[in-house]
C-alpha positions as CSV (number, residue, x, y, z in Angstrom):
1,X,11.2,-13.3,-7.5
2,X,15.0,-12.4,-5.8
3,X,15.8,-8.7,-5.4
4,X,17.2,-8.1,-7.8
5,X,13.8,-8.2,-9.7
6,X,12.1,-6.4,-6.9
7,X,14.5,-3.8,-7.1
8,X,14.2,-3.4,-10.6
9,X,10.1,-2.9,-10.8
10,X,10.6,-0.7,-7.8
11,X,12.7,1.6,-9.2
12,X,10.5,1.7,-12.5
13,X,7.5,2.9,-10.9
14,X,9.5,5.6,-8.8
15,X,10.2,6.8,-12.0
16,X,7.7,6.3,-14.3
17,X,5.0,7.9,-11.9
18,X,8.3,10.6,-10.1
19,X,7.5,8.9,-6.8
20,X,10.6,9.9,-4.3
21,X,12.7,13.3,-4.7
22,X,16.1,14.1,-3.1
23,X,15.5,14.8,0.5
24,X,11.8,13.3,1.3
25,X,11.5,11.6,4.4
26,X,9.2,8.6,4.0
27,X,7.0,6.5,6.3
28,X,5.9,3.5,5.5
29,X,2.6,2.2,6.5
30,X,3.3,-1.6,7.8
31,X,-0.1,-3.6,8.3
32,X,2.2,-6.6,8.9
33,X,0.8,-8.4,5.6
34,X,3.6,-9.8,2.8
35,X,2.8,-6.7,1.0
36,X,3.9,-3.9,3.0
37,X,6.8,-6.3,4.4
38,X,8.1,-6.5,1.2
39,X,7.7,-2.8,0.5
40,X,9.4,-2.1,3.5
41,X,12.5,-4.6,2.7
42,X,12.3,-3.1,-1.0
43,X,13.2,0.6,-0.2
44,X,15.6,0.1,2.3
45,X,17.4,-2.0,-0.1
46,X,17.2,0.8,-2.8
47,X,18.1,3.3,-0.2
48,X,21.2,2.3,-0.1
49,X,22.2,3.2,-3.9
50,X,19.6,5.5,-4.7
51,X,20.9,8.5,-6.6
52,X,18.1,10.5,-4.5
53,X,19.0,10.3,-0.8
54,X,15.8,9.9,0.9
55,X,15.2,9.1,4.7
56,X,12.6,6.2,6.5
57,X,10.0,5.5,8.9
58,X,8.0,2.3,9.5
59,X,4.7,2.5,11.3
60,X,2.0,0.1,12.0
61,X,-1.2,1.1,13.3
62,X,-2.0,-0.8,16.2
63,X,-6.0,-1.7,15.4
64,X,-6.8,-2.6,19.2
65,X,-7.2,-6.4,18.1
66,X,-6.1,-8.6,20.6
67,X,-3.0,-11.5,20.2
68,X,-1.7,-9.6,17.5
69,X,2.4,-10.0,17.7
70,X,4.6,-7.5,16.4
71,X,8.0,-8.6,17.9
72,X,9.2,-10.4,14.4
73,X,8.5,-7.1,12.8
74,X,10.3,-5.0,15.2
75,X,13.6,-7.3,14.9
76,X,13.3,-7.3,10.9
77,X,13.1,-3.1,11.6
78,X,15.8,-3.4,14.2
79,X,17.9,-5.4,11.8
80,X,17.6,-3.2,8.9
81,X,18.2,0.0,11.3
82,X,14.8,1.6,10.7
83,X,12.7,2.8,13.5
84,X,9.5,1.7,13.9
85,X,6.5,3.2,15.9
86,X,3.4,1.8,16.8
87,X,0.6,4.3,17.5
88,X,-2.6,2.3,20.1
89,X,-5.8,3.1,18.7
90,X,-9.3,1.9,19.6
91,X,-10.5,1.3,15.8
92,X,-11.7,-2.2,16.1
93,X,-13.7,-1.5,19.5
94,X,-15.3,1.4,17.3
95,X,-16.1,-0.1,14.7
96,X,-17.1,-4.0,15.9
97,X,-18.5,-3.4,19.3
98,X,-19.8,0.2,19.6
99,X,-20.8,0.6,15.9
100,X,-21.4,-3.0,15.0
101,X,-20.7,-2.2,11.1
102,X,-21.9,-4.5,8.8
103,X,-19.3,-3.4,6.5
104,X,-16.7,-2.0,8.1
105,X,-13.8,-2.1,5.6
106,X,-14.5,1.4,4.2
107,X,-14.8,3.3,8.0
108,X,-11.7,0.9,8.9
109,X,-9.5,2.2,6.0
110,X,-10.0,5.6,6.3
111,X,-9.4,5.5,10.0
112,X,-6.3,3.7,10.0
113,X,-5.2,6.0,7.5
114,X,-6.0,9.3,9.1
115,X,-4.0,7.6,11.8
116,X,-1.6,6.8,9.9
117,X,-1.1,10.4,7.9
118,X,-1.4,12.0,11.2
119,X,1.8,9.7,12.9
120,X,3.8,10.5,9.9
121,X,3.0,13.7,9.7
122,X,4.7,14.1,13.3
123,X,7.4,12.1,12.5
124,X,8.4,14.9,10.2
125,X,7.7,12.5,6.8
126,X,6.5,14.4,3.6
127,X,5.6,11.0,2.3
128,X,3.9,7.8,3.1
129,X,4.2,4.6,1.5
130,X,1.2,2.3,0.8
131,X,1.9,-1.6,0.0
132,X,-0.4,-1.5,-2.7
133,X,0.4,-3.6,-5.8
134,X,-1.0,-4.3,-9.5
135,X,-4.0,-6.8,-8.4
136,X,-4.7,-4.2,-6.1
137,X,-5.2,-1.7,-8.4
138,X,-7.3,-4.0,-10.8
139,X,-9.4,-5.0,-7.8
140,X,-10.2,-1.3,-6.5
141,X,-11.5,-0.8,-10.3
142,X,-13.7,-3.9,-10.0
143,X,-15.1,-2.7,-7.0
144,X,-15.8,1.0,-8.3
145,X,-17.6,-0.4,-11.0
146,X,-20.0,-2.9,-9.4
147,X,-20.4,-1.0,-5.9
148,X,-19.8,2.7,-6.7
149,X,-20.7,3.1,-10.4
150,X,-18.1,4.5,-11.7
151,X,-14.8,4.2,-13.7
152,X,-12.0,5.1,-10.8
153,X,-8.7,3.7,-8.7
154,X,-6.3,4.4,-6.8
155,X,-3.4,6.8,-8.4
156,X,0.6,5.9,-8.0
157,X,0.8,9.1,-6.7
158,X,-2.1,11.2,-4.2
159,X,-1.4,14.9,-2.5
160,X,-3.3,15.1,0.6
161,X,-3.6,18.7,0.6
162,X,-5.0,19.6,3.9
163,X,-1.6,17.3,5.6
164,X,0.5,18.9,2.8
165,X,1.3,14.7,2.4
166,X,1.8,12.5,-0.3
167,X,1.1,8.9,-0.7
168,X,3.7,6.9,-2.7
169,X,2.5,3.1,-4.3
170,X,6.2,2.0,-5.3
171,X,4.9,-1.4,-5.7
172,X,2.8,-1.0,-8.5
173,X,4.7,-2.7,-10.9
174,X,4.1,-6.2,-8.6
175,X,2.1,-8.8,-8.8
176,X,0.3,-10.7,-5.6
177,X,2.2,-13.6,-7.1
178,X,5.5,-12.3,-7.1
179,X,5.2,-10.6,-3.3
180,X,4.0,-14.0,-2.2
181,X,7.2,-16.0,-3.8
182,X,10.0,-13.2,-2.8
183,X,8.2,-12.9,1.2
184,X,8.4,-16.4,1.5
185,X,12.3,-16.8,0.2
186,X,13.5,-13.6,2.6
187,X,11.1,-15.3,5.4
188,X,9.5,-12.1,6.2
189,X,8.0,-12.0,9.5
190,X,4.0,-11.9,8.4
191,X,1.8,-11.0,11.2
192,X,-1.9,-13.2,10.0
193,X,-4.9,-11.0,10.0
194,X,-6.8,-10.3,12.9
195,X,-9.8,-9.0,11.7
196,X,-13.2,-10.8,12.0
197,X,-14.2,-9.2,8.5
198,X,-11.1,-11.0,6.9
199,X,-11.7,-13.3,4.2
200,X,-15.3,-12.2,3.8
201,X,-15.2,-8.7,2.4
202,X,-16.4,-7.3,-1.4
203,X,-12.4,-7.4,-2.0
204,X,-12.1,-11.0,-1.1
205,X,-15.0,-11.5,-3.2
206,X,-14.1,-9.3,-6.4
207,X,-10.2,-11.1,-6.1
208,X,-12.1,-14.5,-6.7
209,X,-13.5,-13.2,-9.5
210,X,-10.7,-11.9,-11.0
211,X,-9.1,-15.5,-10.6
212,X,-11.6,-17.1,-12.2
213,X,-12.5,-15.0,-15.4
214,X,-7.9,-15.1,-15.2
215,X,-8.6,-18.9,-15.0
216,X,-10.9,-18.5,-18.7
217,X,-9.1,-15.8,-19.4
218,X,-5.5,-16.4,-19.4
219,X,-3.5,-12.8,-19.4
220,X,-6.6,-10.6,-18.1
221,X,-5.2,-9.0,-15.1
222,X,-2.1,-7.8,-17.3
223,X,-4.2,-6.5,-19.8
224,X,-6.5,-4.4,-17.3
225,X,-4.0,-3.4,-15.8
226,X,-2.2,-1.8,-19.2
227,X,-5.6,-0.9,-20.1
228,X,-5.8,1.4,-16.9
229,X,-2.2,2.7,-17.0
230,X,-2.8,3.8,-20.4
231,X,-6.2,5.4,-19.9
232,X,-7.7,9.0,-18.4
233,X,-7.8,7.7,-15.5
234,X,-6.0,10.9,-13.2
235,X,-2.8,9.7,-12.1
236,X,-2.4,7.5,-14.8
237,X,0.0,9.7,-17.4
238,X,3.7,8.5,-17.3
239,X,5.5,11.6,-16.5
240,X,8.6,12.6,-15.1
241,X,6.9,15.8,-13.8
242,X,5.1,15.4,-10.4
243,X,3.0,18.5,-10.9
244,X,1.4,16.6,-13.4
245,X,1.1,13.1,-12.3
246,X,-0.7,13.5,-8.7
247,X,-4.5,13.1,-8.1
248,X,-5.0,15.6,-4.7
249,X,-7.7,14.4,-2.4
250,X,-9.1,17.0,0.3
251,X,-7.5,15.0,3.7
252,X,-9.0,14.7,7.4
């Protein structure tokens, strides 16, 4: 994937789901990982020619892990003239040592994203952009199903009403293969996962699953993934009218 191609499924979800409006002022949530790297590259690329001027901020939550490197981001941020901030939190002493979850991605998500929304929020952004991508989306459904019994994910578009904040998916459109091949070719500066959880979570366990019923199945992701863009899913109606296309969640 060049680009060129990235630019092109970018801009389509912007528009199918009315992502970014003239003006907004958008932080984008940068874990370090291929995904929100290439996110990041993406829409400063598409900045530049965008007939809706729109302004950016990259943040990265610092989790309190220890070793964790952040310089090649920085230059990559310094090079494409965005600013970066990195807010120090305790989250992984919470959560490892003084809670000792047994599974912590859930508590872990939502406080790195109330961190996150709150940073953004100060930085004067009306928006923040998540890294998610198509697998993603077909995972989170897997894992409603099986662990919270019920037919749900995650919307292209969310209003958090209590931070008068939206969250933006802009690469919806991706696949995990196609971030992988166009991070590697730019050389984007991953930072490797420092979490103790990684690689043994119900995500990294549903994502094997998918990849082997895709294995018997050849096409199945793409055709979950069409199934839940053209279901009732909220969120899920093409529209060019953001009143219509946003699934509001009550913030902290």
């Amino acid at each position: 994937m060049n680009m060129k191609w990235l630019l092109s499924n970018l801009r389509k979800a912007i528009e199918d789901y009315d992502m970014i409006q003239e003006g907004d002022r958008i932080a984008i949530g940068v874990s370090g990982g291929k995904d929100s790297l290439t996110l990041l590259r993406g829409l400063r690329e598409l900045q530049r020619f965008y007939p809706k001027k729109f302004e950016i901020e990259a943040i990265t939550v610092d989790m309190g892990f220890e070793g964790v490197d952040l310089t090649g981001i920085q230059q990559l941020c310094d090079k494409l003239e965005i600013r970066y901030t990195i807010p120090k939190t305790d989250i992984a002493q919470i959560i490892f040592d003084e809670r000792k979850e047994k599974n912590p991605c859930s508590l872990c998500a939502k406080m790195r994203k109330g961190v996150l929304n709150n940073i953004a929020v100060e930085l004067g952004c009306n928006k923040v952009a998540l890294g998610h991508h198509k697998d993603d989306l077909v995972e989170t459904l897997f894992l409603s199903l099986f662990y919270e019994g019920r037919i749900h994910t995650f919307a292209p578009v969310t209003y958090l009403d209590r931070k008068n904040l939206f969250s933006i998916r802009p690469l919806l459109y991706l696949s995990e293969k196609d971030i992988i091949t166009f991070s590697e070719k730019e050389s984007l500066p991953v930072v490797q996962n420092p979490c103790i959880a990684n690689g043994f979570t119900k995500r990294e366990y549903v994502k094997n699953l998918i990849l082997k019923l895709n294995q018997e199945n050849p096409g199945l992701s793409d055709r979950l993934f069409k199934a839940i863009d053209t279901s009732y899913i909220p969120g899920f109606k093409k529209t060019r009218h953001l009143s219509t296309n946003v699934t509001t969640l009550k913030s902290n």
